[in-house]
VOGU-3710 file (C-alpha; in Angstrom, 3 decimals, decimal comma):
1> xxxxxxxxxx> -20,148/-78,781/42,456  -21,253/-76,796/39,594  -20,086/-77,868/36,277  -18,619/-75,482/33,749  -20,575/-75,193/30,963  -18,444/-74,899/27,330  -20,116/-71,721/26,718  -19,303/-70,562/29,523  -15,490/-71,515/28,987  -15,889/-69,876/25,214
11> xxxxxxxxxx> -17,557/-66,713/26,635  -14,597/-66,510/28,624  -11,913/-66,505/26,244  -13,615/-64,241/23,943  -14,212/-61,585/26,948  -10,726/-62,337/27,258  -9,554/-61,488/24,330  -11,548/-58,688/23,545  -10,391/-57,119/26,664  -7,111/-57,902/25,604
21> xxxxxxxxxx> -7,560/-55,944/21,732  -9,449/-53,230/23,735  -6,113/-52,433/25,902  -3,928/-52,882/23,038  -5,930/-50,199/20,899  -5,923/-47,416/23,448  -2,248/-48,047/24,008  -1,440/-47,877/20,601  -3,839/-44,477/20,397  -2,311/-43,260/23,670
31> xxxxxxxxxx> 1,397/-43,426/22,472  0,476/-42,233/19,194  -0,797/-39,211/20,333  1,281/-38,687/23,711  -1,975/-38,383/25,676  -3,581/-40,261/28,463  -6,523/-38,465/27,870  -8,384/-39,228/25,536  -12,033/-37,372/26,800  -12,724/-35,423/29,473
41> xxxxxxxxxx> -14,795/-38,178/31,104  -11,673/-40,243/31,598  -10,434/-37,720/34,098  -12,807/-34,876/34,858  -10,136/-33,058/37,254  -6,822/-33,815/34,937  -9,008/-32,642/32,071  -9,639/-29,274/34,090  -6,028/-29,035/34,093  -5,032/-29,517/30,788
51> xxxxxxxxxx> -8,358/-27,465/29,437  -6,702/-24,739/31,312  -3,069/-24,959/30,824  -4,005/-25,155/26,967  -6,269/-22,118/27,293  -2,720/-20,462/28,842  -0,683/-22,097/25,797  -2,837/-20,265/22,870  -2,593/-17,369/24,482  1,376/-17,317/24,695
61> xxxxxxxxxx> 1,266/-18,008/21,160  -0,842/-15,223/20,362  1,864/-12,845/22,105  4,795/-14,918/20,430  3,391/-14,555/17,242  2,703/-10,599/18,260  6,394/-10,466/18,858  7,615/-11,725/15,739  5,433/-9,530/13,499  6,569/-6,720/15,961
71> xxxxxxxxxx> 10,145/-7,607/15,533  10,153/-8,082/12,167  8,505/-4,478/12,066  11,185/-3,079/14,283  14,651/-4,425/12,772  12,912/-2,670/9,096  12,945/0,644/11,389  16,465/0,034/12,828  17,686/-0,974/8,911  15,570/2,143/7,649
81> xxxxxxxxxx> 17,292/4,916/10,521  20,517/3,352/10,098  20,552/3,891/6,597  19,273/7,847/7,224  21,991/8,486/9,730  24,502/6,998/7,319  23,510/9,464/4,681  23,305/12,362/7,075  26,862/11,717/8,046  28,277/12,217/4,381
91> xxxxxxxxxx> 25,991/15,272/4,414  27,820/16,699/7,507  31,199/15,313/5,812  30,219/17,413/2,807  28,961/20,289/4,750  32,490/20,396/6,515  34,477/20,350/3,059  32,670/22,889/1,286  34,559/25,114/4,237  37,190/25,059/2,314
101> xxxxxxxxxx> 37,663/28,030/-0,114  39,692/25,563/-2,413  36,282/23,598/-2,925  33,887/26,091/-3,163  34,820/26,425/-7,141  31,885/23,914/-8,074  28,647/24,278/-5,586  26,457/22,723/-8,323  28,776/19,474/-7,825  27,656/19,710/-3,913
111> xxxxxxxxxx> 24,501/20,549/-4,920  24,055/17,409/-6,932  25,730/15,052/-3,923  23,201/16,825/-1,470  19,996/15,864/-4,299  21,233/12,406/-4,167  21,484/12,225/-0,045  17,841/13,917/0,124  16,385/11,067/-2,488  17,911/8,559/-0,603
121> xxxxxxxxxx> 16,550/9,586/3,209  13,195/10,480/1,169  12,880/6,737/-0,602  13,776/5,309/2,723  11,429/7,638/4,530  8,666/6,409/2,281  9,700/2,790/2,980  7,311/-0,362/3,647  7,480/-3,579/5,796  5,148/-6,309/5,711
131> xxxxxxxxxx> 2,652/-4,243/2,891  2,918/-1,057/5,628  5,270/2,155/5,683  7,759/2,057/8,065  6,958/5,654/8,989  3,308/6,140/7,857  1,537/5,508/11,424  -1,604/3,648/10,993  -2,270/5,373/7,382  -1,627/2,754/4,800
141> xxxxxxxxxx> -2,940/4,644/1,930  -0,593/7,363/1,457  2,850/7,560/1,480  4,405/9,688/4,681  5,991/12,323/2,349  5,619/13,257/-0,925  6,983/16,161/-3,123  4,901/19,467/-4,011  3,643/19,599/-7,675  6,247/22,598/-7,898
151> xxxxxxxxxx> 9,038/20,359/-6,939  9,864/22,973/-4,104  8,840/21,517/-1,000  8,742/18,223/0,444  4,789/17,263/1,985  4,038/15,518/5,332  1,158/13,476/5,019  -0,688/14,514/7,978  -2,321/11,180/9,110  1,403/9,473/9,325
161> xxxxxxxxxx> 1,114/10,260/13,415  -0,987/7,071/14,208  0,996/5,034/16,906  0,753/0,808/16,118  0,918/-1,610/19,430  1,407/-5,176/20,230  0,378/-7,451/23,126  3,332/-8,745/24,495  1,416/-9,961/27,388  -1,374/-10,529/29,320
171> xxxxxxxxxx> -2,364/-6,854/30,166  1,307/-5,160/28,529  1,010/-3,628/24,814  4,120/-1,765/23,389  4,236/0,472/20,337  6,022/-0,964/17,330  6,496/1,862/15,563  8,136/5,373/15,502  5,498/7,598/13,608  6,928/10,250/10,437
181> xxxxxxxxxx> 5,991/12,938/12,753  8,212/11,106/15,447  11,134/11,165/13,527  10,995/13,641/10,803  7,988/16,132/11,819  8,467/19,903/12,844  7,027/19,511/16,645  5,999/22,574/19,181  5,587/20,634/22,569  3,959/21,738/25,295
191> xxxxxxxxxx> 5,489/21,398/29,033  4,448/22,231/32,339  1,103/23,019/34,332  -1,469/25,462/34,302  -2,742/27,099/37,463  -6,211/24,689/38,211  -7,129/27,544/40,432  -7,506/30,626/38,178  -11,097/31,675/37,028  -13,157/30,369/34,855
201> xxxxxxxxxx> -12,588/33,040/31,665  -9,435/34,004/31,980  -7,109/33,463/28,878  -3,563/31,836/29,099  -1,170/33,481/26,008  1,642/32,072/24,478  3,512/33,433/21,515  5,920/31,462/19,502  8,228/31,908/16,216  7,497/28,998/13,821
211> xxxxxxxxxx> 9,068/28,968/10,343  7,852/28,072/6,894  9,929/25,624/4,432  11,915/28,322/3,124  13,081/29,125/6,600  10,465/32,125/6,692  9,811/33,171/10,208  5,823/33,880/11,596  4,584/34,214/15,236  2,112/31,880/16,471
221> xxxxxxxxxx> -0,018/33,222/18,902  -1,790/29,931/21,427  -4,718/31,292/23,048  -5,928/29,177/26,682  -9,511/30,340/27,442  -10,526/28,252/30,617  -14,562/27,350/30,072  -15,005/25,587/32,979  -13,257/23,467/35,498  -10,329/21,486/34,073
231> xxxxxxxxxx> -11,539/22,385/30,702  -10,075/25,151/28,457  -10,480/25,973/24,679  -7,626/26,188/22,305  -7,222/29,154/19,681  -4,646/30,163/17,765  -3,284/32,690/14,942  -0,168/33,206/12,708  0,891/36,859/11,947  3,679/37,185/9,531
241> xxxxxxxxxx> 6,361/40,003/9,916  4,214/42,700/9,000  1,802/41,426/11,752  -0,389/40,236/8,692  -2,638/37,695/9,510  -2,219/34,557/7,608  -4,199/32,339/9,521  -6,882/31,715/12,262  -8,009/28,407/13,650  -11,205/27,253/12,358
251> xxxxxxxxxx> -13,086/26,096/15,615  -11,764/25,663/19,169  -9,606/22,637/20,187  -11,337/21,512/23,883  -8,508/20,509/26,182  -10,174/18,342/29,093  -7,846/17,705/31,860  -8,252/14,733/34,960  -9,606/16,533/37,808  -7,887/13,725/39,909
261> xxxxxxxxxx> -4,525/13,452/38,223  -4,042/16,759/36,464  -3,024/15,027/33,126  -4,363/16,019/29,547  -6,663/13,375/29,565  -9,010/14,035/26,534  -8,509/16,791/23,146  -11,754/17,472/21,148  -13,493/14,333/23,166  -10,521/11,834/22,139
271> xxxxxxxxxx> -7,401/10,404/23,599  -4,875/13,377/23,165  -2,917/13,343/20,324  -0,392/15,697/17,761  -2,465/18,676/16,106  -1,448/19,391/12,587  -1,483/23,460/11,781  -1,171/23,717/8,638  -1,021/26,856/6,339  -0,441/25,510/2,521
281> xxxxxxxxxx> -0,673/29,115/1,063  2,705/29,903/3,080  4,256/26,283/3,043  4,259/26,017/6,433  3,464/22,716/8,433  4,277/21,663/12,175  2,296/19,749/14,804  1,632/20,526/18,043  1,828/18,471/21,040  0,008/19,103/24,038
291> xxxxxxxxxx> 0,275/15,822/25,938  2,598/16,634/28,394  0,600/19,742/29,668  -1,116/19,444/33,479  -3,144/21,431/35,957  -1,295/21,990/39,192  -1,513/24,969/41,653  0,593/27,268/39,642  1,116/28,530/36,109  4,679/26,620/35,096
301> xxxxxxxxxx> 4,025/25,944/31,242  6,180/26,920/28,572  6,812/25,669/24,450  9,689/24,129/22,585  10,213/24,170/19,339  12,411/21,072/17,918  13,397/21,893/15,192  12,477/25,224/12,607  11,746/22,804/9,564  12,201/18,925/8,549
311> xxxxxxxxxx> 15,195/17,446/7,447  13,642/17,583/3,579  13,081/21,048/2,982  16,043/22,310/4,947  17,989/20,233/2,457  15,988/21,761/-0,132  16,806/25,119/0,923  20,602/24,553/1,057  20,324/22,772/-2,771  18,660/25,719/-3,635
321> xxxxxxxxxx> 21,433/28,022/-2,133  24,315/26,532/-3,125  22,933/26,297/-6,580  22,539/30,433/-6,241  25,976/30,492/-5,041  25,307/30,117/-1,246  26,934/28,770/0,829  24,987/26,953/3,975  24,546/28,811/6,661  25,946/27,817/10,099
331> xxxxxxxxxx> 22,525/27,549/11,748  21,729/25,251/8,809  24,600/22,830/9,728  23,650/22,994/12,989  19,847/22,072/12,190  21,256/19,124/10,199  23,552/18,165/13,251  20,522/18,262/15,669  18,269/16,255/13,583  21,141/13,503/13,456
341> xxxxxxxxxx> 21,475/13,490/17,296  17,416/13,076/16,585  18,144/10,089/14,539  20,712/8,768/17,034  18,361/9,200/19,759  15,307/7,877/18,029  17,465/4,427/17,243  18,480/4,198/20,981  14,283/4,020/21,537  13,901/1,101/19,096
351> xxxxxxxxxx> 16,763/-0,615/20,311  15,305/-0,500/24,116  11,966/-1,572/22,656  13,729/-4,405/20,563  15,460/-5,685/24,039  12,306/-5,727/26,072  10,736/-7,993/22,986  13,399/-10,559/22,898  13,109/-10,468/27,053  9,246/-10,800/27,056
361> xxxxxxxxxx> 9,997/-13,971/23,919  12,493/-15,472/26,263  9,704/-15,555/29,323  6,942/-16,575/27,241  8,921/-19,634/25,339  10,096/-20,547/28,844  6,759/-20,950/30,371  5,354/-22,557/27,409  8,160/-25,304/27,969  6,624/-25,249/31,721
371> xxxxxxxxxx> 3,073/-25,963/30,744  3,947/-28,306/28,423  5,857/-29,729/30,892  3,010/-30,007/33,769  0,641/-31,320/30,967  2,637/-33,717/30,061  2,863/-34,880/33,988  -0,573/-34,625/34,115  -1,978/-36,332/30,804  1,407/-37,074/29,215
381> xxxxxxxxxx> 2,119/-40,873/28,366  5,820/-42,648/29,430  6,307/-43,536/25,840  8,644/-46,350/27,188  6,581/-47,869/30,121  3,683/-47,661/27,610  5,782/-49,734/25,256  6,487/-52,413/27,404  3,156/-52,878/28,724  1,763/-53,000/25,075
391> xxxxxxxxxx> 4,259/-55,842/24,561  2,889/-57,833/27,401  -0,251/-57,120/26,755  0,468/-57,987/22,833  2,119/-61,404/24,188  -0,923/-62,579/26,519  -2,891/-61,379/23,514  -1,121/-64,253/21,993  -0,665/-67,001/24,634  -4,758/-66,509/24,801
401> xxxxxxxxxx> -5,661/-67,010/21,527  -3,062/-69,953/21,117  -4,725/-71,376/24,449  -8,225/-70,935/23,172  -7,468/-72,505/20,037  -6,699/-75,677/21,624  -8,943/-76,212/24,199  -12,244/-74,286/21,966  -12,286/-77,109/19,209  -11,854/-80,144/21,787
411> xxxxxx> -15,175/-78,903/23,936  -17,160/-78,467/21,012  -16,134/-82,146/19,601  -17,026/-83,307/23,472  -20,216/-81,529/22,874  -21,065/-82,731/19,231
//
C-alpha cells in the first residue's frame, strides 16, 4: 500500500482551493459582465457567432442613429412648411377681402399685412436645423434666398438644389430634405421621349414663355442637336418681346442618355440634375429640369412650366401694386393659390418619408432586440443559475479551507 505523503495531502488542498478561487473569480467576472465569453479561445464557434451578430448590431445603430438625425431634420421641415402654409392662408384670406369695394379705401394697410406675411415665409425660408438650412440643399454657406441690394427682388441662391440622404438600411438611402428649388424655385420640366431613331444632326426645338420677377414675359427657345447616338447637345436663347436677344447659353449642355434603358442617365458628364438659367440684367431666374426626358421610338416630349415666378417676388409685385393703387390681379391669386396646393403637396411628401422612417426604426429596434436576444442564448449568462452555483462554490470554498485548517497543522506536528 502506498502511503500518503503530507505533502502530498497539502498539495492537495491547496490545488483545491485554488481551483475553488479560480471558479469563483470567473463567476463573479461572468455575471458582472453578462458574458460567458470571455475570449474567443473559450469558444471558437460561439465567438464566430457573437463576432458576427455584433458586427450586425453596429451597423443597426449606424442606421438608427441615421434616422434620428434624419427625423429630427424632417419634423424642422414639416414645422417650417406648416408655418408657410399658415401664412399663405391669411394671404388668400386677405386677398379675398380686399374684393370688397368697402375695403379697398386703405391698400397701403394691405400692403403692410402682405410685407409682414412675405418676411415671415422669407425668415422661415432661410431657416436652419442642426447648424444647416432647412431649404439650402447641401450649400451651408449661403442662405437659400436673400434680397437684391435694390430691395426689389427676392434672390435664389443657386446651389440650394443639392439633395441630402440617409442610410436607413443595408443597401436603402432616402432623401431628408426638400431642396429651395423643390419648394419655392420657378421649374420648366421636361417630359416625354425623343425619337432614338432620328439622325445624327438633326435639331429638336422647343419654345417656351418664361417670365421675369416683375411678371415680364420672354420666349425661351431649347435647342436638341443630336451628336451622336443617345447623345444630344443642349442650347438655348431668350428673346424678349421685340425678339431682342437677351441671352445665349455660354457652352453646350451634353445630354447622355442609357442606350439600354432610355433614361437621362448623365448631363455635362454628371448625374443629371436642375440647370439654373439665369439672366440678372432682366431679373429673371428659373431652373430647368431635364430628368424625366427618355429616348423611345417616337418624338413624345413636351415642357411645363410650374409656376411664372416664386412665391417672393410675386408677393413683391402685388406690395408694389397695391401700394400704386392696384389691385391684385386674378391670375396673381391664382399663382398664390397654386403655390399653396405646392406647399400642401410638398408636406404630404415629408409626411410619407417621415412614416417610412419610423417603419424602418420600428424593424431595426426589433431585430436589435433579436440579436441581442440570440447572443445572449449563445454567450449570455443565467444570472440566477450563475448565482447559485457561485454560492456553492463560495460554501465548499469554505468547508475546504475550514477542513484544511484542521487536518494541515496536525500532519506537520506528526512530521516535526
Amino acid at each position: 500500500m502506498n502511503r500518503v505523503t503530507d505533502a502530498y495531502v497539502s498539495n492537495h488542498y491547496i490545488n483545491s482551493i485554488n481551483r475553488l478561487k479560480g471558479s469563483i473569480s470567473l463567476l463573479q467576472r461572468q455575471i458582472a459582465s453578462g458574458n460567458l465569453i470571455e475570449k474567443p479561445s473559450d469558444s471558437p464557434s460561439k465567438s464566430a457567432i457573437l463576432i458576427r451578430n455584433n458586427d450586425v448590431l453596429n451597423q443597426i445603430n449606424t442606421n438608427l442613429n441615421n434616422i434620428k438625425t434624419g427625423l429630427s431634420f424632417l419634423n424642422q421641415t414639416v414645422f417650417s412648411l406648416e408655418v408657410i402654409q399658415s401664412e399663405l392662408l391669411n394671404v388668400i384670406g386677405k386677398l379675398t377681402d380686399i374684393e370688397d369695394p368697402l375695403k379697398q379705401k386703405n391698400l397701403n394697410n394691405y400692403a403692410d399685412q402682405f410685407e409682414q406675411s412675405l418676411k415671415t415665409i422669407l425668415d422661415v425660408a432661410n431657416s436652419k436645423a442642426d447648424g444647416k438650412y432647412v431649404f439650402g440643399g447641401t450649400d451651408l454657406s449661403e442662405k437659400p434666398f436673400r434680397v437684391s441690394s435694390d430691395n426689389q427682388t427676392i434672390i435664389q441662391n443657386p446651389n440650394s438644389t443639392g439633395k441630402v440622404n440617409a442610410k436607413i438600411s443595408s443597401g436603402i438611402t432616402e432623401k431628408i430634405n426638400l431642396t429651395g428649388v423643390e419648394v419655392f424655385g420657378t421649374i420648366l420640366k421636361g417630359n416625354g421621349a425623343f425619337d432614338k431613331n432620328t439622325s445624327i444632326g438633326s435639331i429638336k426645338t422647343v419654345n417656351q414663355n418664361v417670365y421675369d420677377s416683375a411678371g415680364n414675359q420672354y420666349n425661351l427657345q431649347l435647342n436638341f442637336e443630336k451628336v451622336a447616338q443617345n447623345k444630344y447637345n443642349l442650347t438655348y436663347t431668350i428673346t424678349d418681346s421685340n425678339n431682342n436677344n437677351i441671352f445665349t447659353s455660354p457652352t453646350p449642355q451634353v445630354l447622355d442618355f442609357d442606350q439600354n434603358t432610355g433614361y437621362l442617365s448623365k448631363i455635362n458628364g454628371k448625374a443629371p440634375s436642375e440647370i439654373n438659367i439665369s439672366v440678372p440684367n432682366n431679373n429673371i431666374n428659373f431652373f430647368l429640369d431635364l430628368t424625366n426626358l427618355t429616348e423611345g421610338n417616337s418624338d413624345s416630349f413636351y415642357f411645363e412650366l410650374n409656376q411664372q415666378m416664386d412665391i417672393f417676388n410675386l408677393m413683391k409685385n402685388i406690395i408694389r401694386n397695391l401700394r400704386n393703387g392696384i389691385l391684385p390681379t386674378e391670375e396673381q391669386k391664382e399663382q398664390v393659390h397654386r403655390f399653396h396646393v405646392r406647399v400642401l403637396e410638398k408636406l404630404s411628401e415629408i409626411g410619407n418619408i417621415i412614416n417610412q422612417f419610423n417603419s424602418f426604426e420600428n424593424m431595426l429596434n426589433q431585430q436589435s432586440l433579436q440579436i441581442q436576444d440570440l447572443n445572449q442564448e449563445v454567450g449570455g449568462v443565467d444570472v440566477v443559475k450563475s448565482i447559485i452555483e457561485l454560492q456553492n462554490k463560495d460554501y465548499l470554498l469554505q468547508i475546504t479551507q475550514k477542513i484544511a485548517a484542521s487536518i494541515l497543522p496536525k500532519s506537520l506536528l506528526d512530521y516535526l
